[in-house]
C-alpha positions as CSV (number, residue, x, y, z in Angstrom):
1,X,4.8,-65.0,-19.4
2,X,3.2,-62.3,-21.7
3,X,2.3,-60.0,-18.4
4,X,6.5,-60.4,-17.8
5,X,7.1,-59.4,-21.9
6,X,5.0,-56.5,-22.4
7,X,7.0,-53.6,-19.6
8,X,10.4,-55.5,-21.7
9,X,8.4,-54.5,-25.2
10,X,7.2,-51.0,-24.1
11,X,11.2,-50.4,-22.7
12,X,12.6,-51.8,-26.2
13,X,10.0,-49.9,-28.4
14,X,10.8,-46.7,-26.3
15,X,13.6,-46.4,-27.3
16,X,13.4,-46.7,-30.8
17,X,12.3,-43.4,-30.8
18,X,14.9,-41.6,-28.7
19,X,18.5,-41.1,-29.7
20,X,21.4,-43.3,-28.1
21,X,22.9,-43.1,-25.6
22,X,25.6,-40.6,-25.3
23,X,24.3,-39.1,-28.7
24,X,24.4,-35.1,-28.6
25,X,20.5,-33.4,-29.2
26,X,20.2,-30.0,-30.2
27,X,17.6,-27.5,-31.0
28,X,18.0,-26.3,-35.0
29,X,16.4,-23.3,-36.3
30,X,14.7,-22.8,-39.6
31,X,14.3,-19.0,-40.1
32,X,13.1,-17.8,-43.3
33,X,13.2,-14.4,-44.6
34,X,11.2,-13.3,-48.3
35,X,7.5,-13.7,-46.7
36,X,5.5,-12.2,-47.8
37,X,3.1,-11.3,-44.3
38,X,-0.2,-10.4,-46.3
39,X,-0.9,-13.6,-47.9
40,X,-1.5,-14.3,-44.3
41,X,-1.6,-18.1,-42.5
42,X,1.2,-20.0,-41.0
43,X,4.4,-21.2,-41.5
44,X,4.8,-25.2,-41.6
45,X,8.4,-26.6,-41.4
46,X,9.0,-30.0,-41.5
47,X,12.6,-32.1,-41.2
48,X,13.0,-34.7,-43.0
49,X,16.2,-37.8,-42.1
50,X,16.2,-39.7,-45.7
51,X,15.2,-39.3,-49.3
52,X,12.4,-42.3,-48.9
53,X,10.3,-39.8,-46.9
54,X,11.7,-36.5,-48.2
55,X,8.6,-33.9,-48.6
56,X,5.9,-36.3,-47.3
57,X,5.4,-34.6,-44.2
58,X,3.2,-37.6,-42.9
59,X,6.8,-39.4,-42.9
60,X,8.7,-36.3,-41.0
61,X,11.2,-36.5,-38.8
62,X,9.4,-33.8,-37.1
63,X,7.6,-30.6,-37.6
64,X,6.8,-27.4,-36.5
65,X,4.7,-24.0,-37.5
66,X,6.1,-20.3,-36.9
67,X,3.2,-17.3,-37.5
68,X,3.0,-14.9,-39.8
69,X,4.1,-11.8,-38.9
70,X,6.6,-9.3,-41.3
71,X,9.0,-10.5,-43.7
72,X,10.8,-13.2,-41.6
73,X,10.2,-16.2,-39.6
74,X,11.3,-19.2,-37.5
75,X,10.3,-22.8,-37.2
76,X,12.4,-24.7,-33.7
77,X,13.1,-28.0,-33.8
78,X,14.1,-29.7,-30.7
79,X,15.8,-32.3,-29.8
80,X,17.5,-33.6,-33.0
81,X,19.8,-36.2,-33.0
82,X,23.3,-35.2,-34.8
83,X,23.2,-36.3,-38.5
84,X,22.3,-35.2,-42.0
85,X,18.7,-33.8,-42.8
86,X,16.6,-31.5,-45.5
87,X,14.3,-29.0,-44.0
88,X,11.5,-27.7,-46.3
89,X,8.8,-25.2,-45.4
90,X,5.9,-23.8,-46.8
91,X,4.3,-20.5,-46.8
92,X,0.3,-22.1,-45.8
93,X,-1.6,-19.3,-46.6
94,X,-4.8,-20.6,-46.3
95,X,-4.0,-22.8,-43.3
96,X,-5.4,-26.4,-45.4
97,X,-2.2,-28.1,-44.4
98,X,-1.3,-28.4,-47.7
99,X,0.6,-27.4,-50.9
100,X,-1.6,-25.4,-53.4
101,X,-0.9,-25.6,-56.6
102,X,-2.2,-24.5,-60.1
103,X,-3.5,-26.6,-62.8
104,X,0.2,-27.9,-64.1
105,X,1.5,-28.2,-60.9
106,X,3.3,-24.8,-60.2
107,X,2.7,-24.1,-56.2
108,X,0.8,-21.3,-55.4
109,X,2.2,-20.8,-52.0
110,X,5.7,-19.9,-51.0
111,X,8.0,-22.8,-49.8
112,X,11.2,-23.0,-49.2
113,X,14.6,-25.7,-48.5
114,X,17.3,-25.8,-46.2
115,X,20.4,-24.9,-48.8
116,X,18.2,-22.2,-50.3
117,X,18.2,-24.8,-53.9
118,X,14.6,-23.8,-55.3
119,X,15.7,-21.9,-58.3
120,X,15.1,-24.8,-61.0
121,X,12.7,-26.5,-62.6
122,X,10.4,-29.5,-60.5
123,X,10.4,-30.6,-57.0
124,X,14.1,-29.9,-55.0
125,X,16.2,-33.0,-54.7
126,X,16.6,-34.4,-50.9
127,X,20.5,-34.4,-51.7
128,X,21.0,-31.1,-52.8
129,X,18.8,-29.5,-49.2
130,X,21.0,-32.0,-47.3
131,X,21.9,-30.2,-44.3
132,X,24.6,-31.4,-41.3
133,X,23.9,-30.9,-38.0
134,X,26.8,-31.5,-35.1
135,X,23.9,-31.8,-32.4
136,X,24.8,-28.3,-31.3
137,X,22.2,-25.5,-30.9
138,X,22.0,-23.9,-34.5
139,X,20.2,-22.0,-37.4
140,X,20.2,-22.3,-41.5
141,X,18.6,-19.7,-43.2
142,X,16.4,-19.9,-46.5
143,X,14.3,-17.5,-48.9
144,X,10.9,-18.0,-49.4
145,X,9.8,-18.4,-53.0
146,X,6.8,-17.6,-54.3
């Protein structure tokens, strides 16, 4: 009985993680302009589907890493499900994977969010980089702040 379930369990837990059926995929495009090449690194761009995992990239919808190279770059995701989202990136210049930031907090690295809404004060709001996406190939722009 439990040989029979498990092919029925791998089938229903497949496709938990692929969008339904019918549902239009596309491929969305994070490009950033503002970067500033000679800090060096990588790019690391993660989208995000609700404000219970916003900026913890462990809890991404998905993720992706552009190099460094001139002022501008651009991180591809693929295969995204129509819906809302918030993209964020971050300018790693030190390639640690992570945010640096100084002794009260401020980042030290460049980062940036879909809606281009980093000019105040703490961390950006999922609501306000809210971003909707028809399933059809496309591209939103952001600066990155340093």
């Amino acid at each position: 009985m439990i040989t029979r379930l498990v092919p029925v369990l791998a089938l229903a837990l497949g496709t938990l993680s692929t969008p339904a059926h019918g549902q239009r995929t596309g491929v969305l495009r994070f490009e950033l302009t503002n970067i500033d090449a000679e800090r060096g690194g990588h790019i690391r761009c993660a989208i995000y589907a609700s404000e219970s995992t916003w900026l913890n990239r462990s809890q991404s919808m998905q993720q992706a890493t552009a190099a460094v190279s001139g002022s501008s770059a651009t991180c591809v995701f693929r295969n995204v499900p129509a819906g809302s989202y918030a993209l964020a990136a971050l300018h790693d210049a030190d390639d640690d994977r992570e945010m640096d930031r100084n002794m009260v907090g401020i980042p030290e690295e460049g980062y940036a969010i879909s809606n281009d809404d980093v000019e105040r004060m703490g961390e950006p709001d999922f609501d306000d980089a809210r971003i909707r996406f028809d399933g059809n190939d496309s591209t939103t722009r952001a600066r990155m702040s340093y």
